[in-house]
C-alpha positions as CSV (number, residue, x, y, z in Angstrom):
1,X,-87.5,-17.8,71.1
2,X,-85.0,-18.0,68.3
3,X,-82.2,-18.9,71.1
4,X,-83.7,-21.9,72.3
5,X,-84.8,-22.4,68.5
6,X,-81.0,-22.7,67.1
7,X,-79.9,-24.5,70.6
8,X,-82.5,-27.3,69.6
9,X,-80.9,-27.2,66.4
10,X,-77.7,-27.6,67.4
11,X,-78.4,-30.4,70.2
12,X,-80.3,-32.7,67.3
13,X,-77.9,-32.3,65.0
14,X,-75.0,-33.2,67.7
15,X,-77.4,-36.4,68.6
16,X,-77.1,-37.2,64.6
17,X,-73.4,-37.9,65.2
18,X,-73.0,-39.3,68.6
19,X,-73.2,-43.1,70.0
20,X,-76.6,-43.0,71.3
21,X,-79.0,-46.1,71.2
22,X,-80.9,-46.7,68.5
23,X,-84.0,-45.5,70.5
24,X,-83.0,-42.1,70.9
25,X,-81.5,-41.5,67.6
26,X,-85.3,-42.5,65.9
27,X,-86.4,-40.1,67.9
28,X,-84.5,-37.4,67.1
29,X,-84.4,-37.8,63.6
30,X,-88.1,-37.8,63.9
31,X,-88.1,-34.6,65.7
32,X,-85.7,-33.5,63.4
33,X,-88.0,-33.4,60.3
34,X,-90.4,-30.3,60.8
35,X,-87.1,-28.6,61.7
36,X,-85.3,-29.4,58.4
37,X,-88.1,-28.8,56.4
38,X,-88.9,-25.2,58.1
39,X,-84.9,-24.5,57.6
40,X,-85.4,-25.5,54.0
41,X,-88.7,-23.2,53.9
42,X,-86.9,-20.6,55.4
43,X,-83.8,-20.3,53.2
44,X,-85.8,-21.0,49.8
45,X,-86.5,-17.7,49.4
46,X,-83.0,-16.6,51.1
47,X,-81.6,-18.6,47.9
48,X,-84.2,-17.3,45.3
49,X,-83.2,-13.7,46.2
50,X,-78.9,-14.6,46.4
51,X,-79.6,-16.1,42.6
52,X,-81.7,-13.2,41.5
53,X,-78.8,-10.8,43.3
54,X,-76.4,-12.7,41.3
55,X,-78.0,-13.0,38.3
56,X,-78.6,-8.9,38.0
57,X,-75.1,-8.0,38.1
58,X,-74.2,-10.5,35.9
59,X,-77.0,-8.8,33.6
60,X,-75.9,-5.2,34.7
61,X,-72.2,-6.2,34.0
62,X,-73.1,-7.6,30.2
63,X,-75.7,-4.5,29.7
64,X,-72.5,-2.5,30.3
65,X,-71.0,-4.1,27.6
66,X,-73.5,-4.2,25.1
67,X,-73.9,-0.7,25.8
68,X,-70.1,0.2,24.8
69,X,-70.4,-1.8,22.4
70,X,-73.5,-0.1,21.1
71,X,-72.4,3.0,21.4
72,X,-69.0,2.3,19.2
73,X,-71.1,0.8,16.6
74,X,-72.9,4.1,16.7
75,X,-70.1,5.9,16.3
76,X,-68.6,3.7,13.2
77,X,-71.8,4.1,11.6
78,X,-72.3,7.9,11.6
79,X,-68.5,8.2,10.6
80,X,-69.6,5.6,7.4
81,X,-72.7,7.4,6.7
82,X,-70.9,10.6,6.7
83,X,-68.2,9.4,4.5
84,X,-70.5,8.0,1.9
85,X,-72.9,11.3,2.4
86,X,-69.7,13.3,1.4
87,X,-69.1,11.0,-1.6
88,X,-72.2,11.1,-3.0
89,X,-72.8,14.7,-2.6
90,X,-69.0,14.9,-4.0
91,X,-69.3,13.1,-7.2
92,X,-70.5,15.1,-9.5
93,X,-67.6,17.9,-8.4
94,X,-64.8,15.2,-8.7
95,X,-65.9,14.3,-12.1
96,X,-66.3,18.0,-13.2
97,X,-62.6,18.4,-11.6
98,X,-61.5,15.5,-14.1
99,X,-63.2,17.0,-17.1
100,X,-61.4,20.4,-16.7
101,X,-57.5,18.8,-15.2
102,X,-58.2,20.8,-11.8
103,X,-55.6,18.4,-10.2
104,X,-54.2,21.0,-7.9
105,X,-57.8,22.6,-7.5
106,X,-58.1,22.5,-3.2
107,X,-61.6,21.3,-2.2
108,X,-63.4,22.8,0.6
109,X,-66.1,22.5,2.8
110,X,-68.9,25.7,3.4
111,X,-68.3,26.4,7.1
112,X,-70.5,29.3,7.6
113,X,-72.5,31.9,5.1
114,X,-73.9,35.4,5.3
115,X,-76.3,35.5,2.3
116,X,-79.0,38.0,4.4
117,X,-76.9,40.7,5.1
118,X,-77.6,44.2,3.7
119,X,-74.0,45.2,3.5
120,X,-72.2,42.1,2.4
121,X,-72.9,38.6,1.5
122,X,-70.1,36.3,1.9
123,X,-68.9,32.5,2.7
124,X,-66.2,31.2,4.7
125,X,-64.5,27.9,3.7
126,X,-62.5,25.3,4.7
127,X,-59.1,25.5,2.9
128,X,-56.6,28.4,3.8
129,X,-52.6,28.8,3.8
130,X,-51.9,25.4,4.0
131,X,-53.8,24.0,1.5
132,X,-52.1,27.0,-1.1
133,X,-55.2,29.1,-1.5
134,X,-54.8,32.3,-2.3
135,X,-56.1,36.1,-2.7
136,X,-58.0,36.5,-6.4
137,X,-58.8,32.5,-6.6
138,X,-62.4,31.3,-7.5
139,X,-64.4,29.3,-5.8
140,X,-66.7,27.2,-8.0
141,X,-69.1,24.4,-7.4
142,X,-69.0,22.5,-10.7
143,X,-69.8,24.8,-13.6
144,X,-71.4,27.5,-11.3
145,X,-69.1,30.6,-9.7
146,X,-70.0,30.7,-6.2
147,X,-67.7,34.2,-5.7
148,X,-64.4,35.2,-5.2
149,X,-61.6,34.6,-2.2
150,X,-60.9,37.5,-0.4
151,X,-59.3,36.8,2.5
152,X,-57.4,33.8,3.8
153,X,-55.9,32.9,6.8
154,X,-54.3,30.1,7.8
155,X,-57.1,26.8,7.9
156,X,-60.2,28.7,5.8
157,X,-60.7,31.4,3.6
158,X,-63.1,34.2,3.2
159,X,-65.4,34.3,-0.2
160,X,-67.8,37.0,-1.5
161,X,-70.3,35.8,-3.2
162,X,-71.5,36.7,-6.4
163,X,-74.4,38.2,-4.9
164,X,-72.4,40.9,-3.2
165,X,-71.6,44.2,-4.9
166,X,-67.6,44.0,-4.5
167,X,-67.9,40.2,-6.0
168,X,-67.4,41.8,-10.1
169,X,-66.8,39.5,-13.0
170,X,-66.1,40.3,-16.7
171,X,-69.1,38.4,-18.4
172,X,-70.7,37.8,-21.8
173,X,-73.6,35.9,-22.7
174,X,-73.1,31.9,-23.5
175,X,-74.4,33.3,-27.6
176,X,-71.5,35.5,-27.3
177,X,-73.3,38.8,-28.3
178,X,-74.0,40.4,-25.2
179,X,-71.0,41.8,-23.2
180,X,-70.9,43.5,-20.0
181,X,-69.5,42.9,-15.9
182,X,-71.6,41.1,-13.3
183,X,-72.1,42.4,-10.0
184,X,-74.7,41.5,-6.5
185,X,-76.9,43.6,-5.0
186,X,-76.6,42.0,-1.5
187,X,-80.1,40.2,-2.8
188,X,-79.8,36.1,-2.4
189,X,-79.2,34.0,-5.7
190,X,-79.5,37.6,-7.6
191,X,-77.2,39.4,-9.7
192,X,-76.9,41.9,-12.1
193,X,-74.8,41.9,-15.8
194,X,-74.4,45.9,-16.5
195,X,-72.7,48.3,-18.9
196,X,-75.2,46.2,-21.4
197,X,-75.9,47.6,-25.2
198,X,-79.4,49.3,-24.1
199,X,-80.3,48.3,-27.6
200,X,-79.5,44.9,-27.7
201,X,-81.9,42.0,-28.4
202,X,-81.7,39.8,-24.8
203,X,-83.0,36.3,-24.8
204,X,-84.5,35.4,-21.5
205,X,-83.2,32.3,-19.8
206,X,-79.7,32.7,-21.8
207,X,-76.8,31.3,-19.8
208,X,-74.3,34.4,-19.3
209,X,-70.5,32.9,-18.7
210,X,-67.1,34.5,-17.4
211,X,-65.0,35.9,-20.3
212,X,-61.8,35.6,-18.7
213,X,-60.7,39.6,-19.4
214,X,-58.3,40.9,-16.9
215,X,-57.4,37.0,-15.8
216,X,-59.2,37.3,-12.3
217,X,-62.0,34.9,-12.9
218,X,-61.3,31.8,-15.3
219,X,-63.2,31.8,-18.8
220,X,-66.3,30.0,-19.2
221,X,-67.7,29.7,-15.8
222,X,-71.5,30.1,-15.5
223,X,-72.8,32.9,-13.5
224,X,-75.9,33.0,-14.1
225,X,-79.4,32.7,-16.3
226,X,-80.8,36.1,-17.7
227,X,-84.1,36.4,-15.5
228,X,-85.0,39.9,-16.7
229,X,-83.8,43.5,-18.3
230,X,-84.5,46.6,-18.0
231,X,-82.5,49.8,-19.1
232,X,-80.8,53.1,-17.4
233,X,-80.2,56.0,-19.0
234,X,-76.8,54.4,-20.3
235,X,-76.9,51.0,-20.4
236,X,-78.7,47.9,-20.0
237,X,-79.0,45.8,-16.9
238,X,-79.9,42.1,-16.9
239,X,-81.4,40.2,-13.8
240,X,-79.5,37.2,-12.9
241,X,-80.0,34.3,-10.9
242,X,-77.6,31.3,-10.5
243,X,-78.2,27.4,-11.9
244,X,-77.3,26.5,-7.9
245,X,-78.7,27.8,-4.7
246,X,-75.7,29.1,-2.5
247,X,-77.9,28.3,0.7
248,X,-77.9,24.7,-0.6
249,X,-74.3,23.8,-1.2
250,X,-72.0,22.0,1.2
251,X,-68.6,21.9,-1.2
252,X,-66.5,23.6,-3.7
253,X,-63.5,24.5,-5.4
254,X,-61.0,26.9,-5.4
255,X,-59.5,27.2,-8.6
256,X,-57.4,29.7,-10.7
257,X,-56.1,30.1,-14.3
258,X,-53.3,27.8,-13.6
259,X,-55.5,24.9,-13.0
260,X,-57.1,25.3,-16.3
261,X,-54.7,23.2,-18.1
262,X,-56.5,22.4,-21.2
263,X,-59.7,24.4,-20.3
């Protein structure tokens, strides 16, 4: 059926072009018109589906596009949002750096902390060998001791915390009567102030600061708020908890007595 269809087809076409009489060629073109217009039913939807072909990849081809381009616009906005996150959380420690001339004071990021542990609670922190940190420095988040570097390797350092028994500082009360050293108890944002005059009057909620003595913590650093006392045998112990929760903070510095220029 469709052979003799297209022959037809091709015979009144061929009869469009050739010297025939007039006769003939009415005819033709009159038998020619269901044929057209079934050809052009035919290949309408032939068309409709070639356009709609065409018109999907060129869709699927800008889709592509947008997506890259989505997707790098992603990218630059995490990596602003990040740098202004950092900036904002890092103002108040830039102007505390200013205050005190810490100029050569390295700043580093908290990578990782142990703050549960039973045996020791320590931090380790971006900033090692190559940014000139060192054994005995103190790391510091504004006014607040955070603990002391230990270890340091070559990109990050090791810190105990001032929660951990080996983390010990030379201390005295911000009135300046009470004297003693400060030393964890492996208990979160806790510390203890001992070798304290059992005797002494203690103000609860009293600041106690670093004093400086034996130059392995700078002077002046807070360590803690009295919380509570309660004596030994010997001495008195006070109860401390730090202005800042270590869980909480993201930065700090690590500073010695050299960068205390004009502290």
């Amino acid at each position: 059926m469709l052979k003799k269809f297209l022959i037809f087809t091709a015979l009144a076409i061929s009869f469009m072009y050739l010297p025939i009489p007039p006769a003939v060629t009415h005819a033709v073109h009159t038998a020619m018109y269901p044929v057209l217009v079934s050809a052009n039913f035919c290949a309408r939807p032939l068309r409709w589906m070639g356009q709609r072909w065409a018109d999907a990849h060129a869709n699927a081809s800008r889709f592509a596009g947008l997506r890259e381009e989505n997707e790098y616009l992603k990218f630059q906005n995490a990596k602003l949002t990040a740098s202004l996150d950092f900036q904002n959380r890092s103002q108040e420690l830039f102007d505390f750096q200013r205050r005190y001339d810490l100029k050569n004071a390295p700043q580093a990021r908290i990578l990782s902390r142990c703050l549960t542990d039973k045996c020791e609670h320590s931090l380790l922190v971006s900033g090692g060998k190559n940014k000139g940190v060192s054994p005995g420095m103190t790391a510091v988040y504004k006014f607040q001791i955070i603990g002391k570097v230990v270890q340091v390797f070559d990109h990050y350092c090791k810190v105990l915390a001032i929660s951990d028994p080996g983390c010990k500082i030379s201390a005295h009360t911000a009135t300046g009567l009470l004297n003693g050293i400060t030393e964890g108890q492996c208990i979160k944002n806790q510390c203890v102030m001992r070798h304290v005059d059992k005797h002494a009057n203690v103000m609860l909620g009293d600041i106690v600061l670093s004093s400086g003595s034996g130059l392995v913590v700078p002077e002046g650093f807070c360590i803690g708020k009295i919380e509570s006392k309660h004596d030994d045998l010997t001495e008195g112990i006070l109860t401390l908890t730090p202005l800042i929760d270590l869980e909480s903070i993201e930065i700090c510095s690590l500073i010695d007595h050299e960068s205390l220029r004009g502290f």
